[in-house]
GUDRENTI-762073 format. One line per 10 residues: for each residue x negated, y, z of C-alpha. Coordinates in steps of 0.25 Angstrom, whole numbers, plus 5000, padded with zeros to 4 digits. Example, Ala and Ser with C-alpha at 12.3 -4.5 7.8 and 13.67 -1.06 7.14 Angstrom:
<recs>
4951/4982/5031 ~ 4945/4996/5029
</recs>
This chain:
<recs>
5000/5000/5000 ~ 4995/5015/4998 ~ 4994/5024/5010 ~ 5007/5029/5007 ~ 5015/5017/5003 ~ 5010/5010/5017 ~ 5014/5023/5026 ~ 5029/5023/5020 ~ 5029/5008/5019 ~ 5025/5009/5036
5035/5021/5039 ~ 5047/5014/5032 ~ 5045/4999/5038 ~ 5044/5010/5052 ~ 5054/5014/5051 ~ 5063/5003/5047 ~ 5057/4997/5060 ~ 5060/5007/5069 ~ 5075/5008/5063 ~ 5077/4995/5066
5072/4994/5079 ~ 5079/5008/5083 ~ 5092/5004/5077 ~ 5093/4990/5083 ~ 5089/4995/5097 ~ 5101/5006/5096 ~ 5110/4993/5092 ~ 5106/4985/5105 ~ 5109/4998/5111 ~ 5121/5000/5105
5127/4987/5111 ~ 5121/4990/5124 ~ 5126/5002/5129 ~ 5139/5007/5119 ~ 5150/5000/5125 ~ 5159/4998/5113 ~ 5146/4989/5107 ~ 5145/4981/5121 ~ 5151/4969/5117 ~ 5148/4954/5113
5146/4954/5098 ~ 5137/4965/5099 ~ 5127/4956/5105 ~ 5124/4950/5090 ~ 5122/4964/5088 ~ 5110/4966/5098 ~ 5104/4954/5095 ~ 5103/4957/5080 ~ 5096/4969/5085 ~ 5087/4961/5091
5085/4954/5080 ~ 5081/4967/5070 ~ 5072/4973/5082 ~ 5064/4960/5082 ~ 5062/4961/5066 ~ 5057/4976/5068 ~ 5049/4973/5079 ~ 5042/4961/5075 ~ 5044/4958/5062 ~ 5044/4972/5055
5031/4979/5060 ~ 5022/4968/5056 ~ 5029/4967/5044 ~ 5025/4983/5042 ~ 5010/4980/5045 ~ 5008/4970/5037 ~ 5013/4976/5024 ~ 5006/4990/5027 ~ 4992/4980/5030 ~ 4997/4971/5016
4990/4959/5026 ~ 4995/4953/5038 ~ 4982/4955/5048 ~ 4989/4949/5062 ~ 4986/4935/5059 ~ 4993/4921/5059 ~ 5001/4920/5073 ~ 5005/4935/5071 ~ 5010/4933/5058 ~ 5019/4920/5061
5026/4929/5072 ~ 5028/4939/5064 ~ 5034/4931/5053 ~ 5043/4921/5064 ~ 5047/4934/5068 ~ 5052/4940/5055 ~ 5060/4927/5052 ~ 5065/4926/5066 ~ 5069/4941/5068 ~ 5075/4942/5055
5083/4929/5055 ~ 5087/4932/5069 ~ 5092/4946/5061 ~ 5100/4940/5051 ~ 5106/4929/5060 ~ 5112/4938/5070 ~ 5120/4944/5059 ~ 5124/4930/5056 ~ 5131/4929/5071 ~ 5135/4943/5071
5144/4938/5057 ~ 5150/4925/5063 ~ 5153/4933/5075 ~ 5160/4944/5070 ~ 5168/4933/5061 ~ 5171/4924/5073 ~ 5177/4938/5078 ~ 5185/4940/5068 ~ 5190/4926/5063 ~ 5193/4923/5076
5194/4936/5087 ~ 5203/4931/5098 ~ 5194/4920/5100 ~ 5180/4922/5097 ~ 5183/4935/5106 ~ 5182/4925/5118 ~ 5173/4917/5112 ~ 5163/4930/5109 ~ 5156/4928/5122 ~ 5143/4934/5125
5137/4920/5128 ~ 5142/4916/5114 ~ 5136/4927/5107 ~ 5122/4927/5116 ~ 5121/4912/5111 ~ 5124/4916/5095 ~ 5114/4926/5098 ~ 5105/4918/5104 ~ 5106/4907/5091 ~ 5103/4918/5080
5089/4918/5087 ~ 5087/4905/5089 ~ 5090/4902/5074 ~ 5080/4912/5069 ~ 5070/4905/5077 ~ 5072/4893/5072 ~ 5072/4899/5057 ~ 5059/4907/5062 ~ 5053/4897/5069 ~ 5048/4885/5059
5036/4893/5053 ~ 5029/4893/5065 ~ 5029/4882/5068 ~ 5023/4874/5053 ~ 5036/4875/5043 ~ 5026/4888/5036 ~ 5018/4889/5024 ~ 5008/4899/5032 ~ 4993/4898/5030 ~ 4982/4890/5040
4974/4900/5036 ~ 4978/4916/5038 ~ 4970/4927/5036 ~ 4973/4942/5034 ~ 4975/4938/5019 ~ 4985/4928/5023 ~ 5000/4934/5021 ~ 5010/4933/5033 ~ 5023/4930/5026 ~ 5034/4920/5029
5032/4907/5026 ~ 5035/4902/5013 ~ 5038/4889/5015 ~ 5051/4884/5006 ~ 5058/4875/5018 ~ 5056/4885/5029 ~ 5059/4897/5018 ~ 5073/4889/5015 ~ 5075/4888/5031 ~ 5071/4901/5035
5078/4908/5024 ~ 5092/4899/5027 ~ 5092/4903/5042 ~ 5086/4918/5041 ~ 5097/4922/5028 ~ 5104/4913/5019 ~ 5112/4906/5029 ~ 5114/4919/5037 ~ 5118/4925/5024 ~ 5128/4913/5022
5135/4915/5035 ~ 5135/4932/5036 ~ 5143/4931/5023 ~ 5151/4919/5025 ~ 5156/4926/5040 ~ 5156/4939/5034 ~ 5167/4935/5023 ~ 5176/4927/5034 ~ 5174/4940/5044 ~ 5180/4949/5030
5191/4940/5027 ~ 5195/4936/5043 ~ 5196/4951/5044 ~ 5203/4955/5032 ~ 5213/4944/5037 ~ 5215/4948/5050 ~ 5219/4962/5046 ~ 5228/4956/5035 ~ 5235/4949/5047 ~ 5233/4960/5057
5240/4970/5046 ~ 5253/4958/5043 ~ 5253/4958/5058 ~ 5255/4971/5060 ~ 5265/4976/5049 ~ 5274/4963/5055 ~ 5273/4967/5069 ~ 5276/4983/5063 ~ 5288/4976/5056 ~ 5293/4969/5069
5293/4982/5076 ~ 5301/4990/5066 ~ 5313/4977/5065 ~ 5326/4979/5074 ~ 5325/4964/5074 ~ 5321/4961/5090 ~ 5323/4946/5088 ~ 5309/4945/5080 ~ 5303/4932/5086 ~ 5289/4937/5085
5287/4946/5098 ~ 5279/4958/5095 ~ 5268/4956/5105 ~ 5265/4943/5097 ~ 5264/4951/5084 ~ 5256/4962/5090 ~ 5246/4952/5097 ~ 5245/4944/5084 ~ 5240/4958/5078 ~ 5231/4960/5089
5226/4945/5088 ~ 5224/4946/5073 ~ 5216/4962/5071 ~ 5204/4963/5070 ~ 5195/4973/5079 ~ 5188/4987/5075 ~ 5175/4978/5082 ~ 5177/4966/5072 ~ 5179/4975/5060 ~ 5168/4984/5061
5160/4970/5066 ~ 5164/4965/5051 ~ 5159/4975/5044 ~ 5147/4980/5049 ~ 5144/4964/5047 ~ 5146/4965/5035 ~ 5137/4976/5030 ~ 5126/4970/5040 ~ 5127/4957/5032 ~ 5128/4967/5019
5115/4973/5024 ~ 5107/4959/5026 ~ 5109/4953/5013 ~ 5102/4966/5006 ~ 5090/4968/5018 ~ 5088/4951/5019 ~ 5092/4944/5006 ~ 5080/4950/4997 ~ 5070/4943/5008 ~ 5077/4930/5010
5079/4929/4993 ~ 5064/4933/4993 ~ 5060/4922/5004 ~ 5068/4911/4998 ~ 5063/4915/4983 ~ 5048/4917/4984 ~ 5043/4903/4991 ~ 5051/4896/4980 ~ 5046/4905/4969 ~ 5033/4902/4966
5031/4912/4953 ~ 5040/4922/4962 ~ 5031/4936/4965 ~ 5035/4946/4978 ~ 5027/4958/4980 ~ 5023/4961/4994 ~ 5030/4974/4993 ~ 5044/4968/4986 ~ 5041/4957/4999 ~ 5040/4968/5010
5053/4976/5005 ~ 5060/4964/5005 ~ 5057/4960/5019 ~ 5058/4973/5025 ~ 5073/4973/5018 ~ 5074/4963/5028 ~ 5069/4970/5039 ~ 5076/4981/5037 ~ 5091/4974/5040 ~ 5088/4974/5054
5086/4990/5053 ~ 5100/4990/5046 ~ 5108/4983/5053 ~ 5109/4995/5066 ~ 5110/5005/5054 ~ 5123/4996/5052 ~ 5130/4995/5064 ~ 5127/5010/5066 ~ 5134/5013/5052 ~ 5146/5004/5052
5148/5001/5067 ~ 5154/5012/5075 ~ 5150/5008/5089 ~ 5136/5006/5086 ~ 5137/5021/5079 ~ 5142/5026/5091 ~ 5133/5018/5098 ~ 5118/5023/5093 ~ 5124/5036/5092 ~ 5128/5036/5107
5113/5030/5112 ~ 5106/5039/5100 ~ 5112/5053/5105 ~ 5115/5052/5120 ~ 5107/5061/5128 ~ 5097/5055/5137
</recs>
């Protein structure tokens, strides 16, 4: 790189660092001390912040230094960290928004019951699952499925393994099936939705109907219609819950599909050419969904608006 080319290179990558970990610290926040946030659900929120801190903390920086030195100069042990890292921070990233789908599904398809069933033990455990997953999908490298040199000097590129079984493994757990499940939930969550307020709204012009009849022998007792309106609607929480999934979900495909098309693609292609440039704009695509995703529930989410603005402007 040029002088100039490094120093923009280093204050972009620095700031994208920083934006995520400032705006996924005001998240945990958020949920911490604004009342209206404060509840069970929101859990999955704080532990996908986790999540995207870990990736800027201990995945990104590395990443900066080594493609401001174009060589990889911490050696072996620090370069397998830093790579079981990466995959583990990431996948734990993309999994959490896999739970956050089938919860927010479970809360619509079925609210009276998965409202008792919301527990905070229950979600702890589905937390707790997401992590243990990308560990398992992390771990194997380290411990001989890896295609990594005996022999590693300064010279020697630290790069994910490309070995085809664990590329195929790694790339199943970390996105595709993921990817399979957000958009298989998300499409149940829209039409349970859409059917729910197709009932809510017959519900409601029956109930208007009964009310305006003289007929006072009507065998369906008012407070059984309104309480089948009541049982049937769907909350402001949910609907808003639905929709900022869905742009989260919109958001991941663009920042993650690139990388996981490009480490499926090139240990398979053997005439297949990537520049080191091309590669680090792809990966840092990636990185840059865990800045996007407080940006999100700022933009579309009313109580995390209030939220930051509340811990952003009160006086000390």
């Amino acid at each position: 790189m040029s002088p100039l080319e490094a120093v923009s290179t280093a204050v972009i990558l620095a700031i994208i660092i920083l934006a995520t970990i400032i705006g996924n610290v005001l998240v945990i926040i958020s949920v911490f001390t604004y009342r209206p946030l404060q509840n069970v659900q929101n859990m999955f929120i704080v532990s996908l912040a986790v999540a995207d801190i870990t990736v800027a903390v201990l995945v990104m920086p590395l990443n900066v230094a080594y493609t401001l030195m174009s060589q990889w100069k911490f050696g072996l042990p620090v370069c397998k960290m830093w790579l079981t890292c990466d995959v583990l921070c990431c996948t734990a990233s993309i999994l959490h928004l896999s739970a956050i789908a089938l919860d927010r599904y479970w809360a619509i398809h079925d609210p009276i019951n998965y409202a008792s069933k919301r527990t905070l033990k229950r979600v702890l455990i589905m937390i707790a699952s997401v992590w243990v997953v990308s560990m398992i999908i992390s771990a194997p490298p380290l411990i001989g499925w890896n295609d990594w040199p005996e022999d590693f000097t300064e010279e020697t590129p630290c790069m994910l393994t490309e070995e085809r079984g664990y590329v195929i493994y790694s790339a199943s757990g970390s996105f595709y099936i993921p990817l399979v499940i957000m958009t298989v939930v998300y499409v149940k969550i829209f039409e349970a939705a859409k059917d729910r307020l197709r009932h809510k709204a017959k519900a409601a012009a029956k109930l208007a109907a009964m009310r305006k009849s003289p007929d006072t022998t009507s065998t369906i007792p008012l407070k059984s219609m309104q309480s089948e309106i009541s049982t049937i609607a769907v909350t402001d929480k949910e609907r808003r819950a639905a929709r900022v999934l869905g742009i989260v979900m919109g958001v991941f495909v663009v920042c993650w599909l690139p990388f996981f098309l490009m480490y499926v693609i090139l240990p398979f292609c053997e005439n297949c050419y990537v520049s080191n440039r091309v590669i680090n704009i792809i990966t840092w695509l990636g990185y840059f969904n865990s800045a996007l995703n407080p940006v999100i529930y700022t933009a579309f989410n009313t109580d995390f608006r209030k939220a930051f603005i509340y811990i952003l402007c009160r006086k000390p």
